[in-house]
C-alpha positions as CSV (number, residue, x, y, z in Angstrom):
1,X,54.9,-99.7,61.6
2,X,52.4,-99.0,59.4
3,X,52.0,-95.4,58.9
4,X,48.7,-93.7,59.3
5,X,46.8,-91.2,57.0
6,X,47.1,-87.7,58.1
7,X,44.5,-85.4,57.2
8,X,43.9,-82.0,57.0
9,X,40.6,-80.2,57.2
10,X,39.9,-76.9,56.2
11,X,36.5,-75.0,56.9
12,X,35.0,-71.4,55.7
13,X,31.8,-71.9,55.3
14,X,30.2,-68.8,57.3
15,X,32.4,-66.6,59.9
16,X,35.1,-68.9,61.3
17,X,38.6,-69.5,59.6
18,X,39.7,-73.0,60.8
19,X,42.0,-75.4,60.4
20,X,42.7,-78.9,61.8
21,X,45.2,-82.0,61.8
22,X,43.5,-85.4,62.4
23,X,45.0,-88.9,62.2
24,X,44.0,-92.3,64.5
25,X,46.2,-94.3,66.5
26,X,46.6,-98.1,66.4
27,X,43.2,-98.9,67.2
28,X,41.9,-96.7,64.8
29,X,40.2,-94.2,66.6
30,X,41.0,-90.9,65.4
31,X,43.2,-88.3,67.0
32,X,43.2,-84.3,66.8
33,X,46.7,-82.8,66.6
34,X,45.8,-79.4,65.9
35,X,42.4,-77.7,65.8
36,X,42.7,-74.0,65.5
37,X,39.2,-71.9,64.9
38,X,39.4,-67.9,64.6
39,X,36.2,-66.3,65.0
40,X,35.1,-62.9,63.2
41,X,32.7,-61.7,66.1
42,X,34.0,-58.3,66.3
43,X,33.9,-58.2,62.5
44,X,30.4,-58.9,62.4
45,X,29.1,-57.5,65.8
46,X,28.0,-53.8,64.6
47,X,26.1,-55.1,62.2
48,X,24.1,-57.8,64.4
49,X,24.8,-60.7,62.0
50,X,27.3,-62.2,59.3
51,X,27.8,-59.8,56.5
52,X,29.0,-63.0,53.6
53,X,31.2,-60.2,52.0
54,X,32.9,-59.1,55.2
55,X,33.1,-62.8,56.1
56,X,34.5,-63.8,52.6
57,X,37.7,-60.7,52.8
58,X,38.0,-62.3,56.5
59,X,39.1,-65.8,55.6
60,X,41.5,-64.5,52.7
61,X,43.1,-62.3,55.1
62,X,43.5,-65.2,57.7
63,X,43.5,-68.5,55.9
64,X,47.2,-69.0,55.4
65,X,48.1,-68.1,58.2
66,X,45.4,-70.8,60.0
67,X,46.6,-73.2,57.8
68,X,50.1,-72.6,59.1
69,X,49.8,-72.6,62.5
70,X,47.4,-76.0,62.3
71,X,50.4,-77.3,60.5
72,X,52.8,-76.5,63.5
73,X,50.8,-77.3,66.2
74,X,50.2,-80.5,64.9
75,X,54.3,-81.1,64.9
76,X,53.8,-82.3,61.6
77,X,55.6,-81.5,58.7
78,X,53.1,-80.1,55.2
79,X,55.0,-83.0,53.0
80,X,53.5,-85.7,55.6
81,X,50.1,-84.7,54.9
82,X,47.9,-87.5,52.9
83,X,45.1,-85.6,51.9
84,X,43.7,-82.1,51.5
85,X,40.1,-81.7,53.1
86,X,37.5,-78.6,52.8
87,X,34.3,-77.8,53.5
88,X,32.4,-77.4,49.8
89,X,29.2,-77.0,51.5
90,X,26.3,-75.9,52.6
91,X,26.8,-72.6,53.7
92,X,27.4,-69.2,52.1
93,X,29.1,-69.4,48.5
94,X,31.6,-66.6,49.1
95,X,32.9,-68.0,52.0
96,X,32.6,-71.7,51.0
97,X,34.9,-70.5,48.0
98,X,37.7,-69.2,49.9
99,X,38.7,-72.7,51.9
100,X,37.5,-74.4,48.9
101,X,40.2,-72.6,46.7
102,X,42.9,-72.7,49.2
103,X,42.4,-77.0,50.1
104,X,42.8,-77.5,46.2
105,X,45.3,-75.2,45.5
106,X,47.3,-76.9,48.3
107,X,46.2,-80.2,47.3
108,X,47.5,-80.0,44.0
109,X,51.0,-78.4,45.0
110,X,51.5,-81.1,47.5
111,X,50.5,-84.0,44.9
112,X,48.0,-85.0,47.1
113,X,44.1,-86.0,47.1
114,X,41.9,-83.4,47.6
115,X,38.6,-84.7,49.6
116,X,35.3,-82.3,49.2
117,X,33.0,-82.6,52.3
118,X,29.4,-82.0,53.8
119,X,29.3,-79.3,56.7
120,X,26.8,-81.4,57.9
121,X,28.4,-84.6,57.5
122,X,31.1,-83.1,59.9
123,X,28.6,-82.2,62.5
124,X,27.3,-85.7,62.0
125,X,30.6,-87.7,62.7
126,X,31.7,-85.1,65.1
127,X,31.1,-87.2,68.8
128,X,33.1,-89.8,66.9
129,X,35.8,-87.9,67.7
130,X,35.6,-88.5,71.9
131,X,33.1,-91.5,71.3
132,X,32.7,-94.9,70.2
133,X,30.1,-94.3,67.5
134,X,29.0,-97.4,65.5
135,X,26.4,-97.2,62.4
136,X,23.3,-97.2,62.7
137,X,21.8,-94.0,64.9
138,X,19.6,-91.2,65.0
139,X,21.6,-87.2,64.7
140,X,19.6,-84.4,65.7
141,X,21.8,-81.6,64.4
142,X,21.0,-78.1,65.8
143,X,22.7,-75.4,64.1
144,X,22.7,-71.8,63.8
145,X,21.6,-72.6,60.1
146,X,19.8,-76.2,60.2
147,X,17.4,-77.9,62.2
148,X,16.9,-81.9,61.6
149,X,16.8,-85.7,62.6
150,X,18.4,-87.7,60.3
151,X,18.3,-91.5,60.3
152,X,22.3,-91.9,59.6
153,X,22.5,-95.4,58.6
154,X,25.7,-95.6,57.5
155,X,28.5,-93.7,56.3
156,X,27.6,-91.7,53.5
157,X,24.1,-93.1,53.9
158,X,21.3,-90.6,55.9
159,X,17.7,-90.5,55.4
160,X,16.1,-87.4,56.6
161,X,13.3,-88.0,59.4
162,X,12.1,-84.4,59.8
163,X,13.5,-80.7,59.7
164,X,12.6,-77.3,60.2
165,X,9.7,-75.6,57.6
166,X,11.5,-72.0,58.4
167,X,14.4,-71.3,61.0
168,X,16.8,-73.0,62.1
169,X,16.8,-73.5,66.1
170,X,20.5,-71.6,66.4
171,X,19.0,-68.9,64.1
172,X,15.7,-68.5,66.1
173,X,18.6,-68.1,69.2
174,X,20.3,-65.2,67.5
175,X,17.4,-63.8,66.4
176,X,15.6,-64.1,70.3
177,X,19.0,-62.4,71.9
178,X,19.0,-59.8,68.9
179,X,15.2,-58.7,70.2
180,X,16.5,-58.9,73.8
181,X,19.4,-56.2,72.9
182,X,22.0,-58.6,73.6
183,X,25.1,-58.4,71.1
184,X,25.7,-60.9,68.5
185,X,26.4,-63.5,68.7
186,X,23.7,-63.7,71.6
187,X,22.6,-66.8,71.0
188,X,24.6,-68.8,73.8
189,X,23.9,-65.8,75.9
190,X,20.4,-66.6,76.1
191,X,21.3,-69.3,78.4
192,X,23.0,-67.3,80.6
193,X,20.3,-64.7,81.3
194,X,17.5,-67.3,81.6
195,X,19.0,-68.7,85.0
196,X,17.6,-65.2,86.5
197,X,14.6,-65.3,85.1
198,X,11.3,-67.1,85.4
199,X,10.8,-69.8,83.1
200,X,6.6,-70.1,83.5
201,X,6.2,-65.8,82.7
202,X,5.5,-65.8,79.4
203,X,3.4,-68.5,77.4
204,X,4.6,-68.3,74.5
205,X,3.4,-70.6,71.3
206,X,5.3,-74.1,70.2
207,X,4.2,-74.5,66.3
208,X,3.3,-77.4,64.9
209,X,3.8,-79.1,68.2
210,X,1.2,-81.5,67.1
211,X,1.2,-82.2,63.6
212,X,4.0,-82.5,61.1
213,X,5.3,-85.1,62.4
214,X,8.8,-84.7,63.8
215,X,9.0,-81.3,61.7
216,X,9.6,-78.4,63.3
217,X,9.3,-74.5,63.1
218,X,10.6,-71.6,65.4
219,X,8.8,-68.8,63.2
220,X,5.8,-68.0,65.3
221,X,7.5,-68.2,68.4
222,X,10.1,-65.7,67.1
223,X,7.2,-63.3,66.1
224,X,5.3,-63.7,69.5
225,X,9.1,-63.3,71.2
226,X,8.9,-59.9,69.1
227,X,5.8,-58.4,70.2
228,X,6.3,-59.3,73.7
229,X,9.8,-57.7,73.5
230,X,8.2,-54.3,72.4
231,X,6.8,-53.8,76.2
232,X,9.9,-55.2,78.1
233,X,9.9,-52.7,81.3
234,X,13.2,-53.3,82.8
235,X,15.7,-56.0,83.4
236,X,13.8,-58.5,85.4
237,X,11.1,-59.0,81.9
238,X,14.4,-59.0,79.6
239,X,15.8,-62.2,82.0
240,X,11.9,-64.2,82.4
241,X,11.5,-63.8,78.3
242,X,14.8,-65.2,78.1
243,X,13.8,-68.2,80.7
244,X,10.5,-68.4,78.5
245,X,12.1,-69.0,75.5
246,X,14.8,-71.3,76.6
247,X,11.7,-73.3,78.5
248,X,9.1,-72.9,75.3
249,X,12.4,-75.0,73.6
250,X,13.0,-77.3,75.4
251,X,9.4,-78.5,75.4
252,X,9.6,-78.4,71.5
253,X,12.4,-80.3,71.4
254,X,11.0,-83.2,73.7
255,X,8.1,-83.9,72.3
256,X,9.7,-83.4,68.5
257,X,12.2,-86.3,69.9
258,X,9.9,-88.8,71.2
259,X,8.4,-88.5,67.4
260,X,11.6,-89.3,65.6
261,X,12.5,-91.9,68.1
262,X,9.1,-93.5,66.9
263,X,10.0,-92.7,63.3
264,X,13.5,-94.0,63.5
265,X,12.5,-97.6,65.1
266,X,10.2,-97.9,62.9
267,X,12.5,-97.6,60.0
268,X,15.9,-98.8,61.4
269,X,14.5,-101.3,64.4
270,X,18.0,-100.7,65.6
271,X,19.4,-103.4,68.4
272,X,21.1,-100.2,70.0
273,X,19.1,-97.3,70.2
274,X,21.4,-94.1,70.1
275,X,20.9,-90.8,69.7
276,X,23.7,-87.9,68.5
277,X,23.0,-84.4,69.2
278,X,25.0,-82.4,67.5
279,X,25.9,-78.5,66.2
280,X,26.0,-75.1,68.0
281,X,23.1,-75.3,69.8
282,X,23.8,-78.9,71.0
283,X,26.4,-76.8,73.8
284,X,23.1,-75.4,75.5
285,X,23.3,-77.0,78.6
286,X,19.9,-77.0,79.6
287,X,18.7,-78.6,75.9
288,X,21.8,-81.4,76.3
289,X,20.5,-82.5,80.1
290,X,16.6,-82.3,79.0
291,X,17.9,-84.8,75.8
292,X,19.6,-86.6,78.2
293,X,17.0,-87.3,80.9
294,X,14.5,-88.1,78.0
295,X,16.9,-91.0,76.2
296,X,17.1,-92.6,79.7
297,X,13.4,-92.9,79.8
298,X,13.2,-93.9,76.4
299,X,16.0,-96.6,76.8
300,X,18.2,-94.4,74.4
301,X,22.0,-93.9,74.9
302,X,23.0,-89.9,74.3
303,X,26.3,-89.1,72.3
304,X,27.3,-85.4,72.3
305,X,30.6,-83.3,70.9
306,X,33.1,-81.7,73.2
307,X,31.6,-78.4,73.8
308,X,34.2,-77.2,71.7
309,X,33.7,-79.1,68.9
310,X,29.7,-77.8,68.8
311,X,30.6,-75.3,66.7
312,X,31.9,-74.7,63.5
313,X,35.5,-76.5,63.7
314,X,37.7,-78.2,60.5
315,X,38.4,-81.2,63.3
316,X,35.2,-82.4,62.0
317,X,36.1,-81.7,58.8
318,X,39.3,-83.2,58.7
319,X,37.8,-86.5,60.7
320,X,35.1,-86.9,57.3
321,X,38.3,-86.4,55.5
322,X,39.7,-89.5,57.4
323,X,37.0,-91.7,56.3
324,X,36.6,-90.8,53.1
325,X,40.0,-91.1,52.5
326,X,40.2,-94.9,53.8
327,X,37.7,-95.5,51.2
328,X,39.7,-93.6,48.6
329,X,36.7,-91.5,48.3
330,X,38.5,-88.4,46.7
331,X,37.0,-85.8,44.4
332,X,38.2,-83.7,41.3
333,X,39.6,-80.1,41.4
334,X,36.6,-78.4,39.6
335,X,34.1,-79.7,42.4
336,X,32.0,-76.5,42.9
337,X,31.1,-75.0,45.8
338,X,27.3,-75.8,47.3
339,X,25.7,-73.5,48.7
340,X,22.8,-76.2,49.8
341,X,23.9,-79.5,50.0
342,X,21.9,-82.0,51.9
343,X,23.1,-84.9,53.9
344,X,19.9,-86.6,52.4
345,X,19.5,-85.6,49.1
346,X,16.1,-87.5,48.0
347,X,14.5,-85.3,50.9
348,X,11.7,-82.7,49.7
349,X,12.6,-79.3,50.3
350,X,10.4,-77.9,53.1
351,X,10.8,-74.4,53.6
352,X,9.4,-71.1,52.9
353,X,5.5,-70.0,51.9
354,X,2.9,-72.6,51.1
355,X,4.9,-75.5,52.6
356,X,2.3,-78.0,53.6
357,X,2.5,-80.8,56.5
């Protein structure tokens, strides 16, 4: 029997320490043996976001011992391993550094490849992990720090359709539960409280719902949440802002979709239409059933992660690592960390002051 590569993935690149095992049976599908994540929420929590610094001394302290206990979960033994996978970016450079460091340290002990992936590639390929997934479709990746559709036309091969101008839709979560007093992370908790409240209280703005083509920007509504939080009289406003928001979303997201499925015929005319949905935010219940309900009445079939592989994982990680290594797609030791690194890199910037649509 043919033996079959085993990978392992290894991601830092904001507050979780993780590590995973991935290989594919006989059909070549892949397989997760391990997949371990530590979170630093009490690290961060006082603070009310990710301190990089506090986040960076975090993953030194853990990552070893991560590492480790992917390897034994897994059953596997470290000399088995084919190739060395970590997360080089985008995210912050401190933390990128410390799973960057410790994959190609390993790498080169073990005498194996070390592979260098896109955080975002990982979210991209992530359903592929509990899915049949075949090339091309359209990703709508959700994160706590990016906001985009992305044509993915192949492997390696993703033109970007439209993203956000400012915040990212996880940040403009965080940032939402932050103004509601709700600990970080409160993002997911937003959710939560927004079953007990009522969804039509508060009108609250959509920005460029109707121009910028499938573009998108949670600013303004974060400002408007802000002033509206000043006045919040007692539980029952705290739980309808909450429904607002999560309402005031969703109706971005829709009509934002039905754009980029326009935009992604147009420039695909796929035979399949198929649409990923992927990231943090992709766990919100109530945005996965809304995408959902609005690919079956555009004639579009809906691929979404495990819950738990919404998040940050090194499953993901380790599964780019996979194909990569197949391809014998591996990269140097001196390949720097990135702190932006964009799944399409001929896409324009579009962020900050004077950005025009």
């Amino acid at each position: 029997m043919i033996k079959k590569p085993l990978i392992l993935g290894i991601e830092s690149s904001c507050d979780e320490t993780a590590a995973s095992l991935v290989t594919e049976n006989h059909e070549g599908k892949p397989v997760v043996l391990s997949n371990i994540v530590s979170s630093q929420t009490d690290i961060h929590k006082e603070f009310g976001g990710v301190v990089p610094e506090l986040a960076a001394r975090s993953h030194i302290e853990k990552i070893d011992w991560i590492v480790k206990k992917a390897i034994d979960e897994s059953e596997k033994k470290i000399d088995e391993i084919d190739a060395v996978a970590s997360t080089a970016g985008p995210g912050l450079v401190v933390c990128l550094s410390v799973g960057l460091s410790f994959g190609k340290a390993l790498a080169k002990s073990l005498g194996k490849p070390f592979i260098a992936v896109n955080h975002l590639e990982g979210h991209a390929l992530s359903p592929k992990i509990s899915s049949q997934l075949d090339y091309p479709y359209l990703l709508l990746l959700i994160s706590g720090g990016h906001s985009q559709f992305l044509n993915v036309i192949n492997f390696g091969k993703y033109k970007r359709l439209g993203t956000t101008i400012d915040d990212a839709l996880g940040e403009a979560f965080d940032k939402t539960a932050k103004l509601l007093g709700i600990e970080f992370p409160g993002g997911p908790k937003i959710e939560v409280l927004a079953q007990r409240g009522d969804p039509n209280k508060f009108d609250l703005p959509k920005p460029i719902l109707n121009k910028g083509g499938c573009n998108l920007s949670f600013a303004g509504l974060k400002t408007a949440v802000l002033k509206i939080s000043k006045n919040i009289k007692n539980e029952q406003d705290k739980f309808d802002l909450a429904a607002s928001f999560q309402k005031t979303i969703e109706k971005i997201l829709y009509k934002k979709t039905k754009i980029a499925f326009d935009a992604y015929e147009k420039q695909s005319s796929p035979k399949k239409k198929v649409l990923v949905v992927a990231g943090g935010v992709a766990a919100n219940k109530n945005i996965r059933n809304m995408l959902k309900d609005l690919c079956v009445s555009e004639n579009y079939q809906s691929i979404f992660p495990p819950i738990e592989l919404c998040g940050d994982n090194a499953a993901m990680i380790a599964l780019v690592g996979l194909e990569k290594y197949k391809l014998n797609k591996f990269n140097e030791l001196d390949f720097p960390a990135k702190p932006r690194w964009a799944l399409d890199e001929a896409a324009i910037f579009l962020k900050g002051a004077g950005v025009k649509l």
